[in-house]
C-alpha positions in Angstrom: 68.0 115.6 145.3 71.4 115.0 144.7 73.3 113.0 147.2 76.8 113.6 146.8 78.3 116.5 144.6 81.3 119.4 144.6 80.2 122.9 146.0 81.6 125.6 144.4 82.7 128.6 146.3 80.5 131.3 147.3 83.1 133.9 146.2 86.5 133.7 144.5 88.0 136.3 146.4 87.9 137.4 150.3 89.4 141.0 151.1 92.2 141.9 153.9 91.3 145.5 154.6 91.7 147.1 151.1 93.5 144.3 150.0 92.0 142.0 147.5 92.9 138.1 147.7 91.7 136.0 144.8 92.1 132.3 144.9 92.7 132.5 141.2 96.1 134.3 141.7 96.8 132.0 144.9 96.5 128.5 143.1 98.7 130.3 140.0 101.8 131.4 143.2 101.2 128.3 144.2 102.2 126.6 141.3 105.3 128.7 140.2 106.5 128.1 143.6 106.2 124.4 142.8 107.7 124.4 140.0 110.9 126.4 141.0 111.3 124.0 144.0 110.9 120.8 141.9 112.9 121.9 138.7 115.4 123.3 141.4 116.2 119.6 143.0 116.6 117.8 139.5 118.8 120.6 137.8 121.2 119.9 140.9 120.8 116.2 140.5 121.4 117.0 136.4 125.1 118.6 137.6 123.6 122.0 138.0 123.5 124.9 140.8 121.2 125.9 142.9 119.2 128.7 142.4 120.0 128.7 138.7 116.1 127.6 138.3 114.7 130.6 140.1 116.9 132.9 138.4 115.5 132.0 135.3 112.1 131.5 136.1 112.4 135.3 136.7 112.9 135.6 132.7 110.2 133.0 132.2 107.1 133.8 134.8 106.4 137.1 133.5 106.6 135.9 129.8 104.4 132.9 130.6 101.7 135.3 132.3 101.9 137.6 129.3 101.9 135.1 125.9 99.2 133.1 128.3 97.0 136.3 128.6 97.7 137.1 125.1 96.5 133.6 123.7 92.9 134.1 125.5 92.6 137.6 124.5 92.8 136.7 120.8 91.1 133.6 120.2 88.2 135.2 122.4 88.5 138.6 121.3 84.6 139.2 120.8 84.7 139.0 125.1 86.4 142.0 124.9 86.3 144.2 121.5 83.0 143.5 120.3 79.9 145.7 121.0 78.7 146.6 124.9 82.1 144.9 126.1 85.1 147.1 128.0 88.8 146.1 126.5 89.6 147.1 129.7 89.1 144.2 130.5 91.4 142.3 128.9 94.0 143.5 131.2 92.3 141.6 134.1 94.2 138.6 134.6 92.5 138.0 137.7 89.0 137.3 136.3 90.7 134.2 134.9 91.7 133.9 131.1 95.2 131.9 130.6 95.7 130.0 127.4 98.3 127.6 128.2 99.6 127.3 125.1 100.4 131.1 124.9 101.8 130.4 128.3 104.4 127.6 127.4 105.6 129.6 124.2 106.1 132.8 125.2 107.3 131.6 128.9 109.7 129.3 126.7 111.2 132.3 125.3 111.7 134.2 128.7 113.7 130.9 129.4 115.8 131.3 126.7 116.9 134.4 127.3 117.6 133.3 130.7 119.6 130.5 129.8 121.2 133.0 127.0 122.8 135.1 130.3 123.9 131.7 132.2 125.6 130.0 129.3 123.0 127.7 130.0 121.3 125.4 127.0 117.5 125.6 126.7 116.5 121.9 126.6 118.0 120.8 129.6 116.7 123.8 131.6 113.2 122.6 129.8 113.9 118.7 131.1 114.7 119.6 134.3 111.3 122.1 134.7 108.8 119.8 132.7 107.4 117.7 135.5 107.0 120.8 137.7 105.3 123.2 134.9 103.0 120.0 135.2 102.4 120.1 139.0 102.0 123.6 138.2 99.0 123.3 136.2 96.9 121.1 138.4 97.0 123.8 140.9 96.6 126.4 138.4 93.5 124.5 137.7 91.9 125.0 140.8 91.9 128.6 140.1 88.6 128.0 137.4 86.7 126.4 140.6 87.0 129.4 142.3 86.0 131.4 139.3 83.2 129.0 138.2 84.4 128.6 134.9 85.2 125.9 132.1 83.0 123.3 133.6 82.0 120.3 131.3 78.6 119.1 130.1 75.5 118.7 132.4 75.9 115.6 134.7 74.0 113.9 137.5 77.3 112.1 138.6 78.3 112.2 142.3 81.1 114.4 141.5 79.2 116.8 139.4 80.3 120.4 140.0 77.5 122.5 141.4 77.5 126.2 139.6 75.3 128.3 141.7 76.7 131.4 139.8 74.3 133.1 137.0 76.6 135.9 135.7 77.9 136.0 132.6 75.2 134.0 130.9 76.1 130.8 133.2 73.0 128.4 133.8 73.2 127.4 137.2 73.3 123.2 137.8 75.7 120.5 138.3 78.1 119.9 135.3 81.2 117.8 134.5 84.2 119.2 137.1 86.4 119.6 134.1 89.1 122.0 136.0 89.1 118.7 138.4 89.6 116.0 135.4 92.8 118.0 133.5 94.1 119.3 137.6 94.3 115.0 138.1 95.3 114.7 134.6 98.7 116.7 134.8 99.4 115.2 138.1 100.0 112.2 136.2 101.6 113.8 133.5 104.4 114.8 136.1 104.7 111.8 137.4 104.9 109.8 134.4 107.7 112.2 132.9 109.6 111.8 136.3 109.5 107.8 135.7 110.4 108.0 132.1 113.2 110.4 133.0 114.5 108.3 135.4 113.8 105.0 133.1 115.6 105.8 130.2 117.3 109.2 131.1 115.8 111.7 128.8 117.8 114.5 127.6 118.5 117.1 124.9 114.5 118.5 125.6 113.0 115.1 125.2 111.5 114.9 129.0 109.8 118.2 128.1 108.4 117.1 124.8 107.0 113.9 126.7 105.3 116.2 128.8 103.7 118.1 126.4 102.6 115.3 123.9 101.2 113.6 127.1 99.2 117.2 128.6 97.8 117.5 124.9 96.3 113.4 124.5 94.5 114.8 128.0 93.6 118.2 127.1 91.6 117.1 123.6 88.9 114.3 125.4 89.1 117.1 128.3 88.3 120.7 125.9 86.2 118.3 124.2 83.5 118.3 127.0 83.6 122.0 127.4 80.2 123.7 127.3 81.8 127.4 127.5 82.1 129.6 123.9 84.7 129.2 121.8 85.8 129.1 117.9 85.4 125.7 115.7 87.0 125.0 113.2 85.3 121.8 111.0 83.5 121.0 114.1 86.2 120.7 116.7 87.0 123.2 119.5 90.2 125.9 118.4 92.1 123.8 120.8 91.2 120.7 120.0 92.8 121.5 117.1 95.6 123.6 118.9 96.4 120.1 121.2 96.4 117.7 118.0 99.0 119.9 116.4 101.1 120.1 119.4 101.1 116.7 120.3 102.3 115.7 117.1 105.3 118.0 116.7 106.5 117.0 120.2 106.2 113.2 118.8 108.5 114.4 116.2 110.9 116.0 118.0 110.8 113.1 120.0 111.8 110.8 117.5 114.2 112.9 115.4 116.2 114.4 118.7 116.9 110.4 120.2 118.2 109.5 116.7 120.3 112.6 116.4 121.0 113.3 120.2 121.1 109.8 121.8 121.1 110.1 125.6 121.8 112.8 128.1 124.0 116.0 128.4 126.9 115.6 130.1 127.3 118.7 131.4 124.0 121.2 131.9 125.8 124.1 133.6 129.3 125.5 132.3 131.8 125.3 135.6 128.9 123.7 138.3 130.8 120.3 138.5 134.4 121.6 138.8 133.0 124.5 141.2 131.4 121.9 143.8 134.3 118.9 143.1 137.4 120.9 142.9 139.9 119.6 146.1 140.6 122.6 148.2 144.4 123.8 148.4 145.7 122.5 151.5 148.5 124.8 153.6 151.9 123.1 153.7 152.1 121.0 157.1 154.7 121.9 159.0 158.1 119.8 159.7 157.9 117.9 163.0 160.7 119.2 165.2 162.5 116.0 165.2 162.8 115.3 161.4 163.9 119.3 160.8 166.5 118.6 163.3 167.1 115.5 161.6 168.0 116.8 158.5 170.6 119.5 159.8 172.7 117.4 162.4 176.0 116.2 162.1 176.8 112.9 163.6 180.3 112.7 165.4 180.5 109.3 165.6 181.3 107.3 161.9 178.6 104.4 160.9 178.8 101.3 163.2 180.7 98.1 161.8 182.4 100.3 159.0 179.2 100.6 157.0 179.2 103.7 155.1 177.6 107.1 156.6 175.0 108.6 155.1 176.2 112.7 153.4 175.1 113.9 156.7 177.6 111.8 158.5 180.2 112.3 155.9 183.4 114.4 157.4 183.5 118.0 156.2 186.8 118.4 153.8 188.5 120.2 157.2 188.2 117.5 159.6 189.6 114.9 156.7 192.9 116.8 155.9 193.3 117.5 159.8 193.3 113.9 160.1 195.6 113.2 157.4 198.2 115.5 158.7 197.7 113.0 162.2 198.2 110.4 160.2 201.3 111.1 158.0 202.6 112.6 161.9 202.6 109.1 163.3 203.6 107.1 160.6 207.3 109.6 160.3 207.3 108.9 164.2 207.5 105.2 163.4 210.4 105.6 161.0 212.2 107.8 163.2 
């Protein structure tokens, strides 16, 4: 008897009327909406503008769900084209079936086209997304629990998952939780690529390439425990092989962008720091009453002590020949 192990559920989908909700397709909303809100706070702290993330995670979604469907559906084609099987079925997404790898590259290209419309370079939209896609994954994860799929090897450890299911040739017992070991595996890769971001301020895609060398050193000892089918190639798992060659291209372009692109973009969105810093134009203030009048009077008195007048004190050229006439007057009285 075991003492201590993970239930799985008794179905992976309850119905609300008509409507059909599968916790597969809740754990995958779950983590795009994760991912918008995380990559959304560090494009703004990158000099960005809000909502700039979400608008192009409406390029990127769709292509992720499509290259990640696509990636399942050919390197397990025989599940669906070979004999007594329904290609029908390879349109539903729902019964679980995401390759991540077709995920990341064709959802990489929706980006780019996003960026393409917002003037917007690809690898810093990829740095500022990369922890998120991460968080994303762990609760994507949890999506094979409800479907009682990819478990590991047979276990008696006290967090063995128990598969109670018998369809599709699955052998009921308690089995490494392997959806549980790359869910907690990606929570770390997100947090390690926040810290190194912060750390040494990652730019020019290099905080995405971290995150994907990192997923792929967890995904090899992780697909390597995997009891389900899949294709071999010299005696490792399609993506073993698939994560080794990954991981080492992101290693390069590691290495070669921080050689050729030291440090961080300054600017990651044409216009966002001039739009938010610009000084607003401010209305002329109006003259207080008593310089305005200030500047129009006419003293009638002349400067105290002899001291010259200012212009405005200054006798117009009228007064000073009226005075001269008084003068030259009193001075011909005299004589006289």
């Amino acid at each position: 008897m075991e003492l201590a192990y993970i239930p799985s559920p008794s179905r992976g989908v309850l119905y609300l009327g008509p409507i059909p909700l599968r916790g597969y397709a809740f754990c995958i909303i779950i983590g795009v909406f994760v991912a918008v809100w995380l990559g959304n706070k560090r494009w703004i702290a990158r000099g960005g503008r809000a909502g700039t993330v979400a608008d192009i995670a409406v390029w990127a979604v769709p292509f992720g769900l499509v290259g990640g469907r696509l990636y399942h559906v050919i390197t397990d084609y025989e599940l669906y084209f070979s004999e007594g099987r329904n290609w029908v079925d390879a349109f539903k997404v729902w019964e679980g079936g995401l390759g991540i790898w077709g995920a990341v590259a064709l959802g990489a290209l929706g980006a780019w086209i996003g960026c393409r419309h917002r003037g917007i370079p690809l690898p810093a939209y990829a740095d500022a997304v990369a922890p998120g896609i991460a968080f994303a994954q762990a609760f994507g994860r949890w999506g094979n629990w409800f479907n009682q799929e990819l478990y590991g090897r047979e276990t008696h450890v006290p967090w063995a998952l128990h598969i109670t299911s018998s369809a599709d040739g699955r052998v009921p017992g308690y089995y490494h939780p392997t959806f549980l070991y790359e869910s907690l595996w990606c929570v770390g890769v997100g947090l390690l690529v926040i810290w190194a971001d912060r750390r040494f301020r990652m730019g020019h895609g290099r905080a995405f390439a971290l995150y994907v060398a990192a997923y792929c050193v967890g995904r090899g000892w992780i697909e390597y425990m995997r009891v389900d089918d899949a294709h071999h190639i010299l005696g490792l798992r399609l993506n073993d092989w698939t994560a080794l060659i990954v991981f080492l291209l992101a290693v390069v372009y590691i290495v070669v962008s921080a050689r050729k692109r030291p440090g961080r973009e300054a600017e990651v969105e044409p216009g966002a720091s001039e739009a938010e810093t610009a000084p607003e134009v401010a209305e002329p203030a109006a003259e207080e009453p008593a310089a305005a009048a200030g500047k129009t009077r006419t003293d009638d008195t002349a400067p105290a002590d002899g001291a010259a007048g200012t212009t405005e004190d200054a006798p117009s050229g009228v007064e000073a020949d009226a005075r001269a006439d008084v003068k030259d007057g009193a001075e011909s009285a005299k004589k006289s």
